[in-house]
DSSP file (Angstrom, degrees, kcal/mol; ACC not computed):
  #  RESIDUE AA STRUCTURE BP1 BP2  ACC     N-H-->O    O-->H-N    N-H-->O    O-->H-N    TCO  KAPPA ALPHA  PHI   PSI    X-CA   Y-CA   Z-CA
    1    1 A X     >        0   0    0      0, 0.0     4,-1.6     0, 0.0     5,-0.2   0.000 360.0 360.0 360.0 -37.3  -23.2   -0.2  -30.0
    2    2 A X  H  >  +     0   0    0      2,-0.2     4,-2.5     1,-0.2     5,-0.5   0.903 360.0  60.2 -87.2 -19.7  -24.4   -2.8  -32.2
    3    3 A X  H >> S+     0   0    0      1,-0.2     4,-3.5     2,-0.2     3,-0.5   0.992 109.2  45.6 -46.3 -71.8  -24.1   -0.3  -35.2
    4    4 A X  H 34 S+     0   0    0      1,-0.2     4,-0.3     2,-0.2    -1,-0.2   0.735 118.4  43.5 -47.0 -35.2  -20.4   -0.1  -34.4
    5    5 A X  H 3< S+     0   0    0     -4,-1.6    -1,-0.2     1,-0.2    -2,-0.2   0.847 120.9  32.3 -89.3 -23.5  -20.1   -4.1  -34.1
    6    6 A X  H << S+     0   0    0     -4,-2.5    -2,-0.2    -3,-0.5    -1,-0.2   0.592 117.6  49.8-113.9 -20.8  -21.8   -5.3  -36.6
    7    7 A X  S  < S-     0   0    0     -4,-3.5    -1,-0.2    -5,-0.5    -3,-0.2   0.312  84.4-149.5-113.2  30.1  -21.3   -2.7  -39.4
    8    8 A X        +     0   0    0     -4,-0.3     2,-0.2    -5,-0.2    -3,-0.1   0.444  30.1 168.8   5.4  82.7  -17.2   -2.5  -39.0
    9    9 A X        -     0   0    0     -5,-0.2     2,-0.2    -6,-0.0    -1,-0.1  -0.708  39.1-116.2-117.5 131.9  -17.3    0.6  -40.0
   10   10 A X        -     0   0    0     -2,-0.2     2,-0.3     0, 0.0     0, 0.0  -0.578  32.5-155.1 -68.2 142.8  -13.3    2.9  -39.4
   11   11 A X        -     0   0    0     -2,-0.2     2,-0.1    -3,-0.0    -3,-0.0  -0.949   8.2-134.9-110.5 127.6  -14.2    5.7  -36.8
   12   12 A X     >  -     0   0    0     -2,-0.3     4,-2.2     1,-0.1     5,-0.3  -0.236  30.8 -99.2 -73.7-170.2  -11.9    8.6  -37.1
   13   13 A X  H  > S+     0   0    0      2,-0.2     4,-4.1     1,-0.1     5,-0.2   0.992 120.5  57.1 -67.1 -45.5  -10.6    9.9  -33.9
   14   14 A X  H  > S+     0   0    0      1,-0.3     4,-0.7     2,-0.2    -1,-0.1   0.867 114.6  40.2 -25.6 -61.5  -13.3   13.0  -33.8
   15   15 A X  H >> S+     0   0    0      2,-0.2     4,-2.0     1,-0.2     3,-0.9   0.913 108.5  57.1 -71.2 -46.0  -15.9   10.5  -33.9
   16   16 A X  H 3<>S+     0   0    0     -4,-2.2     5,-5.0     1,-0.3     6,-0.3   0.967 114.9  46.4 -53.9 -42.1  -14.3    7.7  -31.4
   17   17 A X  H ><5S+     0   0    0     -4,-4.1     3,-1.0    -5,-0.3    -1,-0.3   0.779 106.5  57.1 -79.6 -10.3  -14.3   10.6  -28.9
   18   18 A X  H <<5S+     0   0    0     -3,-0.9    -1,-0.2    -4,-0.7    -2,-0.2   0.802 110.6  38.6 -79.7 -36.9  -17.5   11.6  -29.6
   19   19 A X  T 3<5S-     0   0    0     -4,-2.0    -1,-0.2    -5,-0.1    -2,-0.2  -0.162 121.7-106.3-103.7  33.6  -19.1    8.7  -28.9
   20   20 A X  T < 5S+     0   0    0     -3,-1.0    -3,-0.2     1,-0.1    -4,-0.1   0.684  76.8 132.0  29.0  51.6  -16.6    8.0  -25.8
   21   21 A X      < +     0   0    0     -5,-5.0     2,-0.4    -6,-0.2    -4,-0.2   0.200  52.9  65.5-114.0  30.5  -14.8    5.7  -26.9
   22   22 A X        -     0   0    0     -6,-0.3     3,-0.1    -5,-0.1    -2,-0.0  -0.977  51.8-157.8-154.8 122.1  -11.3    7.3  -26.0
   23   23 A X  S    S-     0   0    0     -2,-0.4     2,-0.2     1,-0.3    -1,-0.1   0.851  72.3 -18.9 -66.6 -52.4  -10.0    7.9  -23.2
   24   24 A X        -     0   0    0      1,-0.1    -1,-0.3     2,-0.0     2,-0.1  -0.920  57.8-114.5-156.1-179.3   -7.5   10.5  -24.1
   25   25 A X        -     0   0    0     -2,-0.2    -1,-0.1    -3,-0.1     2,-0.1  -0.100  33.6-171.7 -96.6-160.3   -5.7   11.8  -27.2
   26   26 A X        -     0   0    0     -2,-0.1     4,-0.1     8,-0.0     5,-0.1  -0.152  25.5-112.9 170.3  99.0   -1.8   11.1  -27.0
   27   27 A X    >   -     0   0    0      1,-0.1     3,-1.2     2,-0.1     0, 0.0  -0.038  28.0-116.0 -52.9 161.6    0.8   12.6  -29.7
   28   28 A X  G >> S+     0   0    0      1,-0.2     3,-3.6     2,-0.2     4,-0.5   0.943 115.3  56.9 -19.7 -79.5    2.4   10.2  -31.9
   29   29 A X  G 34 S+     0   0    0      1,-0.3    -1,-0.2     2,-0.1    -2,-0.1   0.080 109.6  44.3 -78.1  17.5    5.6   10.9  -30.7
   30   30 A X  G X> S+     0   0    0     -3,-1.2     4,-1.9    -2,-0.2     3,-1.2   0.054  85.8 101.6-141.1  -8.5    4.6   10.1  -26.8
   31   31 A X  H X> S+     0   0    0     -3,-3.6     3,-2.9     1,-0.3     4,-0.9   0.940  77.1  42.2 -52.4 -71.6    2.7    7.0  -27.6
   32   32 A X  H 3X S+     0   0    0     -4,-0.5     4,-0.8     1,-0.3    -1,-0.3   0.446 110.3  58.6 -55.5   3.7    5.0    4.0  -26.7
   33   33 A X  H <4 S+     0   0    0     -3,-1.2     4,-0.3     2,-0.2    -1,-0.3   0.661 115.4  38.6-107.9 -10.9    6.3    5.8  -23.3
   34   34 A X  H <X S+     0   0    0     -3,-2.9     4,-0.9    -4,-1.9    -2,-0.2   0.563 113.0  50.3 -99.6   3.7    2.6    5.8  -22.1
   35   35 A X  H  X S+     0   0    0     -4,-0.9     4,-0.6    -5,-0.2     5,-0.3   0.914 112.3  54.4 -71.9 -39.7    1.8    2.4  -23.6
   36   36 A X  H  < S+     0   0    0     -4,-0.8     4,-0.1     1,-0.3    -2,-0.1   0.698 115.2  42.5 -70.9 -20.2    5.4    1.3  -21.4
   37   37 A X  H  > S+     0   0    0     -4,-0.3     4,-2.3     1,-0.3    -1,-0.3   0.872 110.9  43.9-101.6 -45.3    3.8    2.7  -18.3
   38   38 A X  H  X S+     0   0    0     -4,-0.9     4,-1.2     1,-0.2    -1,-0.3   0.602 116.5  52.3 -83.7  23.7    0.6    1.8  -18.1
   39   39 A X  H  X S+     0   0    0     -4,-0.6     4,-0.5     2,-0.1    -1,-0.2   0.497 113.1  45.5 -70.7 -27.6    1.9   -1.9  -19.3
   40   40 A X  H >> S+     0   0    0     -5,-0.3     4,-3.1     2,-0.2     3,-2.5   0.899 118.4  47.1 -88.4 -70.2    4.6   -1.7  -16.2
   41   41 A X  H 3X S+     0   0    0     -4,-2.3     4,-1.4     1,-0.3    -3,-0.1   0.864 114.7  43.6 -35.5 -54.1    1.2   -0.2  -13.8
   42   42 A X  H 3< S+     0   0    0     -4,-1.2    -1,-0.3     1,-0.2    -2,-0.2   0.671 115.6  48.4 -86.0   4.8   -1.3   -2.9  -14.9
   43   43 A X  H << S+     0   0    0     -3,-2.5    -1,-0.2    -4,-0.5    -2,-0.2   0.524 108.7  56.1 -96.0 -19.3    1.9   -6.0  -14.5
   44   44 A X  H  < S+     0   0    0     -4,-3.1    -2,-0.2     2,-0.1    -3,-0.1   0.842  85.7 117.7 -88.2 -13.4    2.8   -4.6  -10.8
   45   45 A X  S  < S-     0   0    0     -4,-1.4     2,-0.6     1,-0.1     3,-0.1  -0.053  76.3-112.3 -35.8 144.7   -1.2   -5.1   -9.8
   46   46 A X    >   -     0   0    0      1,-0.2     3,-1.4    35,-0.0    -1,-0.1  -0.838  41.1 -79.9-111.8 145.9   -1.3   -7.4   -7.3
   47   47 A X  T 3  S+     0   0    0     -2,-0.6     2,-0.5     1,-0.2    -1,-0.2   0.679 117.7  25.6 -19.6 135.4   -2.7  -10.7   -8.0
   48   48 A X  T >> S+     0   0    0     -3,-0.1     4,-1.9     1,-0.0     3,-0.7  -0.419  97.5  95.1 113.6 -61.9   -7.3  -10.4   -8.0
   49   49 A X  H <> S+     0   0    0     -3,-1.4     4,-2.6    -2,-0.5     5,-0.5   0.824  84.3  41.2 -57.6 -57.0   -7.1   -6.7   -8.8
   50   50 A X  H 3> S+     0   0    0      2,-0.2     4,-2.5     1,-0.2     3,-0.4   0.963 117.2  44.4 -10.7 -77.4   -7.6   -7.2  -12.5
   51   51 A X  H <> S+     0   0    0     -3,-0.7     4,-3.0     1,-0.3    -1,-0.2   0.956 112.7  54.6 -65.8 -34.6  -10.1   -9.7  -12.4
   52   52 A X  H  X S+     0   0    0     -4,-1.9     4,-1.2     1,-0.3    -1,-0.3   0.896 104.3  51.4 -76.2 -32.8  -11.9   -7.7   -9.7
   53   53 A X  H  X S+     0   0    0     -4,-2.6     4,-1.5    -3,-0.4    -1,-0.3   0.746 110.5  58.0 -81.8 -33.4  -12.1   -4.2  -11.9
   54   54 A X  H  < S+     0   0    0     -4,-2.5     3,-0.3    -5,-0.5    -2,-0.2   0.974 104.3  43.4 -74.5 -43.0  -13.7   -6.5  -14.8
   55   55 A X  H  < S+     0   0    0     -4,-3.0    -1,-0.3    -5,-0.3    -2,-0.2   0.923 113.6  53.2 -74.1 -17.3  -16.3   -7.8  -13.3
   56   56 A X  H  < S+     0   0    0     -4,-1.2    13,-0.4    12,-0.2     3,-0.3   0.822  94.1  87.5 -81.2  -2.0  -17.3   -4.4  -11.6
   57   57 A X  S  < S+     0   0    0     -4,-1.5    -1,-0.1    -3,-0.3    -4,-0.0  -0.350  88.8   2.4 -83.0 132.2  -17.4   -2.6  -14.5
   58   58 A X        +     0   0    0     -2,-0.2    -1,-0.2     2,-0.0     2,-0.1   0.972  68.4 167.6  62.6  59.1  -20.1   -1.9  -17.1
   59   59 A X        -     0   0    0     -3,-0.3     3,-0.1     1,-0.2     6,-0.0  -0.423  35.7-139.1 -79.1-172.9  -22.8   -3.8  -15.4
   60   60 A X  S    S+     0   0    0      1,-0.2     2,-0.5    -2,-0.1    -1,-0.2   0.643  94.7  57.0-113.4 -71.1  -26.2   -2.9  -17.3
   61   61 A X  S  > S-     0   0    0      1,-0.1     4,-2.4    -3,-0.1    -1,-0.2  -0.373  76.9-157.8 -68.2 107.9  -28.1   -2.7  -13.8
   62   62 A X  H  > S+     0   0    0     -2,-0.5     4,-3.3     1,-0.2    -1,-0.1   0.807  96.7  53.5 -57.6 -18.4  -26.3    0.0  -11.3
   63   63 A X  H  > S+     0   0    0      1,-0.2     4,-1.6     2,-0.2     5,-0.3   0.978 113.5  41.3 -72.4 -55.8  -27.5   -1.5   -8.3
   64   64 A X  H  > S+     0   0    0      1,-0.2     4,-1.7     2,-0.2    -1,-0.2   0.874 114.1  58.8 -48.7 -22.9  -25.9   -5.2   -9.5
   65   65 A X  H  X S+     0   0    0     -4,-2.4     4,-3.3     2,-0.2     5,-0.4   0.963 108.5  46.4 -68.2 -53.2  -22.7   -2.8  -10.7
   66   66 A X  H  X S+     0   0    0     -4,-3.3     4,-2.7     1,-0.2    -2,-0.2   0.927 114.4  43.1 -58.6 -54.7  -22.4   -1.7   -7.0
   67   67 A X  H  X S+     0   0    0     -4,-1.6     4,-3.1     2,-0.2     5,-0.3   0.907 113.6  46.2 -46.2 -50.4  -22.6   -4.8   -5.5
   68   68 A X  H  < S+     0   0    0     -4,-1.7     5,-0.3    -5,-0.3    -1,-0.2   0.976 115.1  52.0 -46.8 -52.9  -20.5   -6.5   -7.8
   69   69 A X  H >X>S+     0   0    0     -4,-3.3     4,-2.6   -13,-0.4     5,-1.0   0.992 118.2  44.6 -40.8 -60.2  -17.8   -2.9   -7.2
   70   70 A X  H 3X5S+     0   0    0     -4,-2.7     4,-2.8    -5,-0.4     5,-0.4   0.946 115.7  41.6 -63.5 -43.0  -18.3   -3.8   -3.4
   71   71 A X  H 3<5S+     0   0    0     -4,-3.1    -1,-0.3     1,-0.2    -2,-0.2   0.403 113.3  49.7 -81.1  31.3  -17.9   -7.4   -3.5
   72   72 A X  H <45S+     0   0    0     -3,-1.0    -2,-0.2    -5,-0.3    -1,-0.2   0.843 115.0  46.1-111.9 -52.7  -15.0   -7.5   -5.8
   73   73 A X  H >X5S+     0   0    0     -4,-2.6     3,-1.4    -5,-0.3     4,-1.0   0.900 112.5  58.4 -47.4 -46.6  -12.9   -4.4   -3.4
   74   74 A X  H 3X<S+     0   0    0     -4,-2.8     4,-0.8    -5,-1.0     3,-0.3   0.935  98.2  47.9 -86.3 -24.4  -13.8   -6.3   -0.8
   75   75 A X  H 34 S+     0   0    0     -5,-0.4    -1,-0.3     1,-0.2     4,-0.2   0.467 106.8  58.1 -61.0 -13.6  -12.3   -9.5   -1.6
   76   76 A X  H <4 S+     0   0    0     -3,-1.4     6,-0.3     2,-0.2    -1,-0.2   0.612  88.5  71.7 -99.1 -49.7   -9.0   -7.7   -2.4
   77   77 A X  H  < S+     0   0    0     -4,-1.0    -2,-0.2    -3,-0.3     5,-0.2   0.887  99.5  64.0 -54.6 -53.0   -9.0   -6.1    1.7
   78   78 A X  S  < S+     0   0    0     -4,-0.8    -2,-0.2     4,-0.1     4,-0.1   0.524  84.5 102.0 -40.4-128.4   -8.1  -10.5    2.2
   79   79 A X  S >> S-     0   0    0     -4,-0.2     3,-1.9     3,-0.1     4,-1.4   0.989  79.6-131.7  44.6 112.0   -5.1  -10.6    0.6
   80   80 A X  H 3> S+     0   0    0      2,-0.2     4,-1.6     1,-0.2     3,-0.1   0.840 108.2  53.7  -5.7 -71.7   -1.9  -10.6    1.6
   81   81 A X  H 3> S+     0   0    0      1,-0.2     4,-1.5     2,-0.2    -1,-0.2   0.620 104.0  59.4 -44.9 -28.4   -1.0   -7.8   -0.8
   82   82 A X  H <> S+     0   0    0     -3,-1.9     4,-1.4    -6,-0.3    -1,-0.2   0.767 103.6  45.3 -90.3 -29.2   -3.5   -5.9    0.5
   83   83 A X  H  X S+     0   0    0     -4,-1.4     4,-2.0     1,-0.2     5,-0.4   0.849 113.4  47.1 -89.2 -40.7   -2.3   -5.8    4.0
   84   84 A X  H  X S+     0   0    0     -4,-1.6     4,-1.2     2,-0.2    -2,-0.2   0.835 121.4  40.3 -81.8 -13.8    1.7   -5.0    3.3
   85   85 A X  H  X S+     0   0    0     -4,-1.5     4,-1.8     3,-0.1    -2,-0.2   0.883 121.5  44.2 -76.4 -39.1    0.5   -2.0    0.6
   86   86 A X  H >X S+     0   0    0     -4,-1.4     3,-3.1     2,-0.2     4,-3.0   0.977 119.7  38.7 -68.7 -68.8   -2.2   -1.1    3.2
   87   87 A X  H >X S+     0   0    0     -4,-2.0     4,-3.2     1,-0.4     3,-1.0   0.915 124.2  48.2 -44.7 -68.6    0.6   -1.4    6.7
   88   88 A X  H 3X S+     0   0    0     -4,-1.2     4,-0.8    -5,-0.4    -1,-0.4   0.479 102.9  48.4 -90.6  16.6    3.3    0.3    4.5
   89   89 A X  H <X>S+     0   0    0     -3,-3.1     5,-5.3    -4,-1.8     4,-1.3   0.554 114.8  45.8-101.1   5.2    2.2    2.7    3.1
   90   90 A X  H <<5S+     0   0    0     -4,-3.0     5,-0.2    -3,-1.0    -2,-0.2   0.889 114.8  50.9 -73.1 -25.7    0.6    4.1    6.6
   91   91 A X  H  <5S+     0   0    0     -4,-3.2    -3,-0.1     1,-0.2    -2,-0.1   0.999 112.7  52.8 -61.4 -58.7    4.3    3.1    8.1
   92   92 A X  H  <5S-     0   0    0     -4,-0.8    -1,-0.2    -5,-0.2    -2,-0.2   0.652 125.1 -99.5 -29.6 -42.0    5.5    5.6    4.6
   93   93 A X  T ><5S+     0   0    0     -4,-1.3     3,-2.1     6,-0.0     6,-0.8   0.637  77.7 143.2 117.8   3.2    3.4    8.6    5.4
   94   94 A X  T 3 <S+     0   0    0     -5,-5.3    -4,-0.2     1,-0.2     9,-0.1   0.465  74.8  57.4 -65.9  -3.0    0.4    7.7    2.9
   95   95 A X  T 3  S+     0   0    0     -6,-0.2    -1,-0.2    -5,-0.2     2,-0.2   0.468  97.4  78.0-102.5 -32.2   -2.0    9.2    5.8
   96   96 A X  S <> S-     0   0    0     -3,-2.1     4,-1.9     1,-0.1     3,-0.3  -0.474  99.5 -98.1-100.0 170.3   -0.2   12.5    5.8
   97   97 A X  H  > S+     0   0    0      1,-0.3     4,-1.6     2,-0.2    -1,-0.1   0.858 120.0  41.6 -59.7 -53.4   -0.5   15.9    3.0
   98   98 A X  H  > S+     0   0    0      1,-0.2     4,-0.6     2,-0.2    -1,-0.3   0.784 109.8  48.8 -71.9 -25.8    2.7   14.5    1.2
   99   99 A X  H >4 S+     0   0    0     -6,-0.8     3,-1.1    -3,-0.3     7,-0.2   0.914 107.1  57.5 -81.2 -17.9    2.3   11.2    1.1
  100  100 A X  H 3< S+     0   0    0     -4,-1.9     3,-0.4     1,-0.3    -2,-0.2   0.775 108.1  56.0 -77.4 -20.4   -1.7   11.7   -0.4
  101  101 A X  H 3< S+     0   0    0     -4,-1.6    -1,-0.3     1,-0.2    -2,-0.2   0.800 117.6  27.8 -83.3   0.2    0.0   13.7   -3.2
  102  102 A X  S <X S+     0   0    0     -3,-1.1     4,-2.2    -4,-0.6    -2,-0.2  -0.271  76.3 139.9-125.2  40.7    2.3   11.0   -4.2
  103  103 A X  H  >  +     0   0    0     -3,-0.4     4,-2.7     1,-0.2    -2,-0.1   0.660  69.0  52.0 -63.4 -37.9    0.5    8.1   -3.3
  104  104 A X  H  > S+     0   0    0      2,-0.2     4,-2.1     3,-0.2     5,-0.3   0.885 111.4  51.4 -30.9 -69.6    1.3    6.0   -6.3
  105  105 A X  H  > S+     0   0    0      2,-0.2     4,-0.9     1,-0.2    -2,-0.2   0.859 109.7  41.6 -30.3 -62.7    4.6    6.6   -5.7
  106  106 A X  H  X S+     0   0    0     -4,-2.2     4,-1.2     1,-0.2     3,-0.4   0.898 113.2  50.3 -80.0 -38.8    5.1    5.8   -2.4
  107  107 A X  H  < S+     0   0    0     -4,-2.7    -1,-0.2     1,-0.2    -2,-0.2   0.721 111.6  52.4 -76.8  10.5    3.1    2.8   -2.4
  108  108 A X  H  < S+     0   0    0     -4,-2.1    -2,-0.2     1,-0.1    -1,-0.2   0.858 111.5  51.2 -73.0 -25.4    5.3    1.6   -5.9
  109  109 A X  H  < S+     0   0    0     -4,-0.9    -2,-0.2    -3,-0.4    -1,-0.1   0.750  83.8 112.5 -90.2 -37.7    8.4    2.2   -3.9
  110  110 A X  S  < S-     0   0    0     -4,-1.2     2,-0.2     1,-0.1    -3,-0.1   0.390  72.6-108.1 -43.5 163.7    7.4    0.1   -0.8
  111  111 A X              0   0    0    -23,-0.2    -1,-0.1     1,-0.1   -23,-0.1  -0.615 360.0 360.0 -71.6 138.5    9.6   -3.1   -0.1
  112  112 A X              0   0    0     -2,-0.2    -1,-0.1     0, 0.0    -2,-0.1   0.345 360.0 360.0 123.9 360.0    8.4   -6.8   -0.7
């Protein structure tokens, strides 16, 4: 890591993936409709989730990663948000073989 920060050095793609630093590839000609989407996914989060995936993420000690993971989800269960996604999408079917293959879906679609 500190090779990469400190000697700003270009990575070609080969190499960015090699050293996992890429998620996925993505033609050219497909970029901007999967920048538009996941821009539209991470703006419908509701309010905490954000904040809450940063801190659990990438600790350097996993047991402090898990606890952070746990307390950070669990603090999200409060929420408001949490209760009308949770209430409608069991009311929606989110329980049953079609709604757990379109789970995204159905809870984007809910009301409110």
């Amino acid at each position: 890591a500190l090779e990469a920060v400190l000697g700003a050095d270009l990575y070609d793609a080969e190499t960015a993936e090699r050293y996992g630093w890429v998620n996925r590839a993505v033609p050219a000609d497909e970029l901007d409709d999967v920048v538009d989407r996941l821009a539209r996914n991470i703006a419908a989060l509701p309010e905490g989730v954000i904040a809450a995936a940063k801190r659990a993420i990438a600790p350097e000690d996993l047991a402090e990663g898990l606890r952070r993971e746990h307390d950070a989800w669990a603090n999200q269960f409060a929420r408001p948000e949490a209760e009308r996604l949770i209430r409608g999408g069991l009311t929606h079917g989110a329980q049953t073989r079609d709604g757990e293959r379109d789970l995204e879906g159905l809870l984007r679609g809910l009301p409110g």
